[in-house]
C-alpha positions in Angstrom: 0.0 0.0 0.0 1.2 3.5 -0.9 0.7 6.3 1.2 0.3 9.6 -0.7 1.6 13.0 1.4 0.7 16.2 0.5 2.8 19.2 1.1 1.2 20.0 3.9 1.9 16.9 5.4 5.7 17.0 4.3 5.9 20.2 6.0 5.3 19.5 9.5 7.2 16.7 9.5 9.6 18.5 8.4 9.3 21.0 11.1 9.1 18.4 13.5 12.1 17.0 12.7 14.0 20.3 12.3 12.3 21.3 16.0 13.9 17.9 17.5 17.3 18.3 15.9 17.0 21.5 17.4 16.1 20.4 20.7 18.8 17.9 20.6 21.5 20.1 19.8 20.5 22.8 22.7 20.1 20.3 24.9 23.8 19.1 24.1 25.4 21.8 24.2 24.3 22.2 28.0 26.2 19.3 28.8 30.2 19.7 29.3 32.8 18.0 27.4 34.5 15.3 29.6 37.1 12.4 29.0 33.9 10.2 28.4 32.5 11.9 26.1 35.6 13.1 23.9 35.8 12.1 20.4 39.2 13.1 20.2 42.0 14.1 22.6 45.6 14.3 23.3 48.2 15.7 25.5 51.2 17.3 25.9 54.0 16.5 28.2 56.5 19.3 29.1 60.3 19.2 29.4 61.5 19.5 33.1 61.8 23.3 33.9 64.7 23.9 36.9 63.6 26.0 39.4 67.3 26.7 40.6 66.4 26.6 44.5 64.0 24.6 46.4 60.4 26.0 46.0 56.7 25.0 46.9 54.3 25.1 43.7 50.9 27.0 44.9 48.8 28.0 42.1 48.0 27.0 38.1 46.2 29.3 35.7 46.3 29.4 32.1 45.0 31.1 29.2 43.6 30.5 25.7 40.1 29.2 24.7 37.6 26.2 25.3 33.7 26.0 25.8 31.4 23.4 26.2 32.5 21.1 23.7 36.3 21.2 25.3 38.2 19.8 28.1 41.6 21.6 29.0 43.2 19.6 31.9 46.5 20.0 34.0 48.5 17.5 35.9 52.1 18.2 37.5 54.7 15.9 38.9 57.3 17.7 41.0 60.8 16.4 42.3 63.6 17.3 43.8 65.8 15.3 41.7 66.0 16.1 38.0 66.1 12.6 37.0 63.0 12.4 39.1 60.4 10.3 39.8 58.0 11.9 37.8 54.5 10.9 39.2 51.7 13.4 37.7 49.0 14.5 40.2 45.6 16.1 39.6 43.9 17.9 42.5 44.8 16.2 46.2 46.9 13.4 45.1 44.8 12.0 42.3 45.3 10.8 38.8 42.4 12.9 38.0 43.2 16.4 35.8 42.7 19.7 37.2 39.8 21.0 35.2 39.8 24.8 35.3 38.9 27.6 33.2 41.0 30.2 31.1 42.4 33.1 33.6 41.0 31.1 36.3 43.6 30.9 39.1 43.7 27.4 40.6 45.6 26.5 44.1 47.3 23.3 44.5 47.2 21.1 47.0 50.8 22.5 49.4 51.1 19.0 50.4 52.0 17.4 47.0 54.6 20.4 45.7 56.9 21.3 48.5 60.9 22.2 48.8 60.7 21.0 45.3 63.4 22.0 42.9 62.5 20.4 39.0 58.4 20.0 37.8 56.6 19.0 35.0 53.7 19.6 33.6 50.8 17.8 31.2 48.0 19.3 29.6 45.1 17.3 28.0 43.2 18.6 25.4 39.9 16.7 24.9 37.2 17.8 21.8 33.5 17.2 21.7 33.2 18.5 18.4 34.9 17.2 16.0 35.3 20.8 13.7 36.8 23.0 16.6 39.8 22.3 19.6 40.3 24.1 22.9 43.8 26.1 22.4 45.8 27.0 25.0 48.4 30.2 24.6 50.2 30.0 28.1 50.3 28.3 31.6 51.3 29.7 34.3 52.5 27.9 37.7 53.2 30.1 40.7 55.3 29.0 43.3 57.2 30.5 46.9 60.1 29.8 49.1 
């Protein structure tokens, strides 16, 4: 059996479809781009950066560009030996990666960073979109005696 539609017909489902897709697509770009949901990512491990003198790391900010469909996370290993170990934390001894916004200042746990003299640093960039990247221009780490 064959079903005839008129244009008035094709129309509003039409409409209903372009109403859903539009739904859909509001309703996903609410949600935040995570590891989970990535369909792309990568990171970027640093060279080890000499301090010259024993120092506590306090605070991590950076700056570039990221929105929903983005992740931008940090981890840092710290030692006082240059040949290391090299063990990258997230916030309060985890595995996990500090997840904080451009020109955000974050401040690091002062139990994991101190009378350190040589750290590291890895960023992951994560994309939810497959047209568009987060970009990141500079990092930051503060530190004190």
């Amino acid at each position: 059996m064959k079903v005839k539609m008129t244009g008035l017909k094709k129309l509003k489902i039409f409409l209903v479809f372009v109403i859903s897709l539009a739904i859909y697509n509001y309703v996903d770009s609410q949600n935040n781009c995570n590891l989970n949901n990535a369909i792309s990512s990568g990171y970027l491990e640093s060279p080890i950066f000499d301090l010259g003198n024993s120092y506590n790391l306090t605070k991590i900010s950076w700056q570039g560009e990221r929105d929903n469909n983005h992740f931008v996370g940090f981890q840092i290993a710290s030692s006082i030996s240059s040949s290391g170990p090299w063990i990258f934390y997230g916030p309060d001894f985890s595995n996990d990666y500090i997840d904080i916004n451009p020109y955000q200042i974050y401040s690091l746990n002062n139990k994991i960073h101190q009378g350190i003299r040589y750290l590291k640093y890895k960023i992951l960039l994560a994309s939810c979109n497959e047209f568009s990247s987060p970009r990141v221009d500079k990092i930051i780490i503060y530190f004190s005696k």
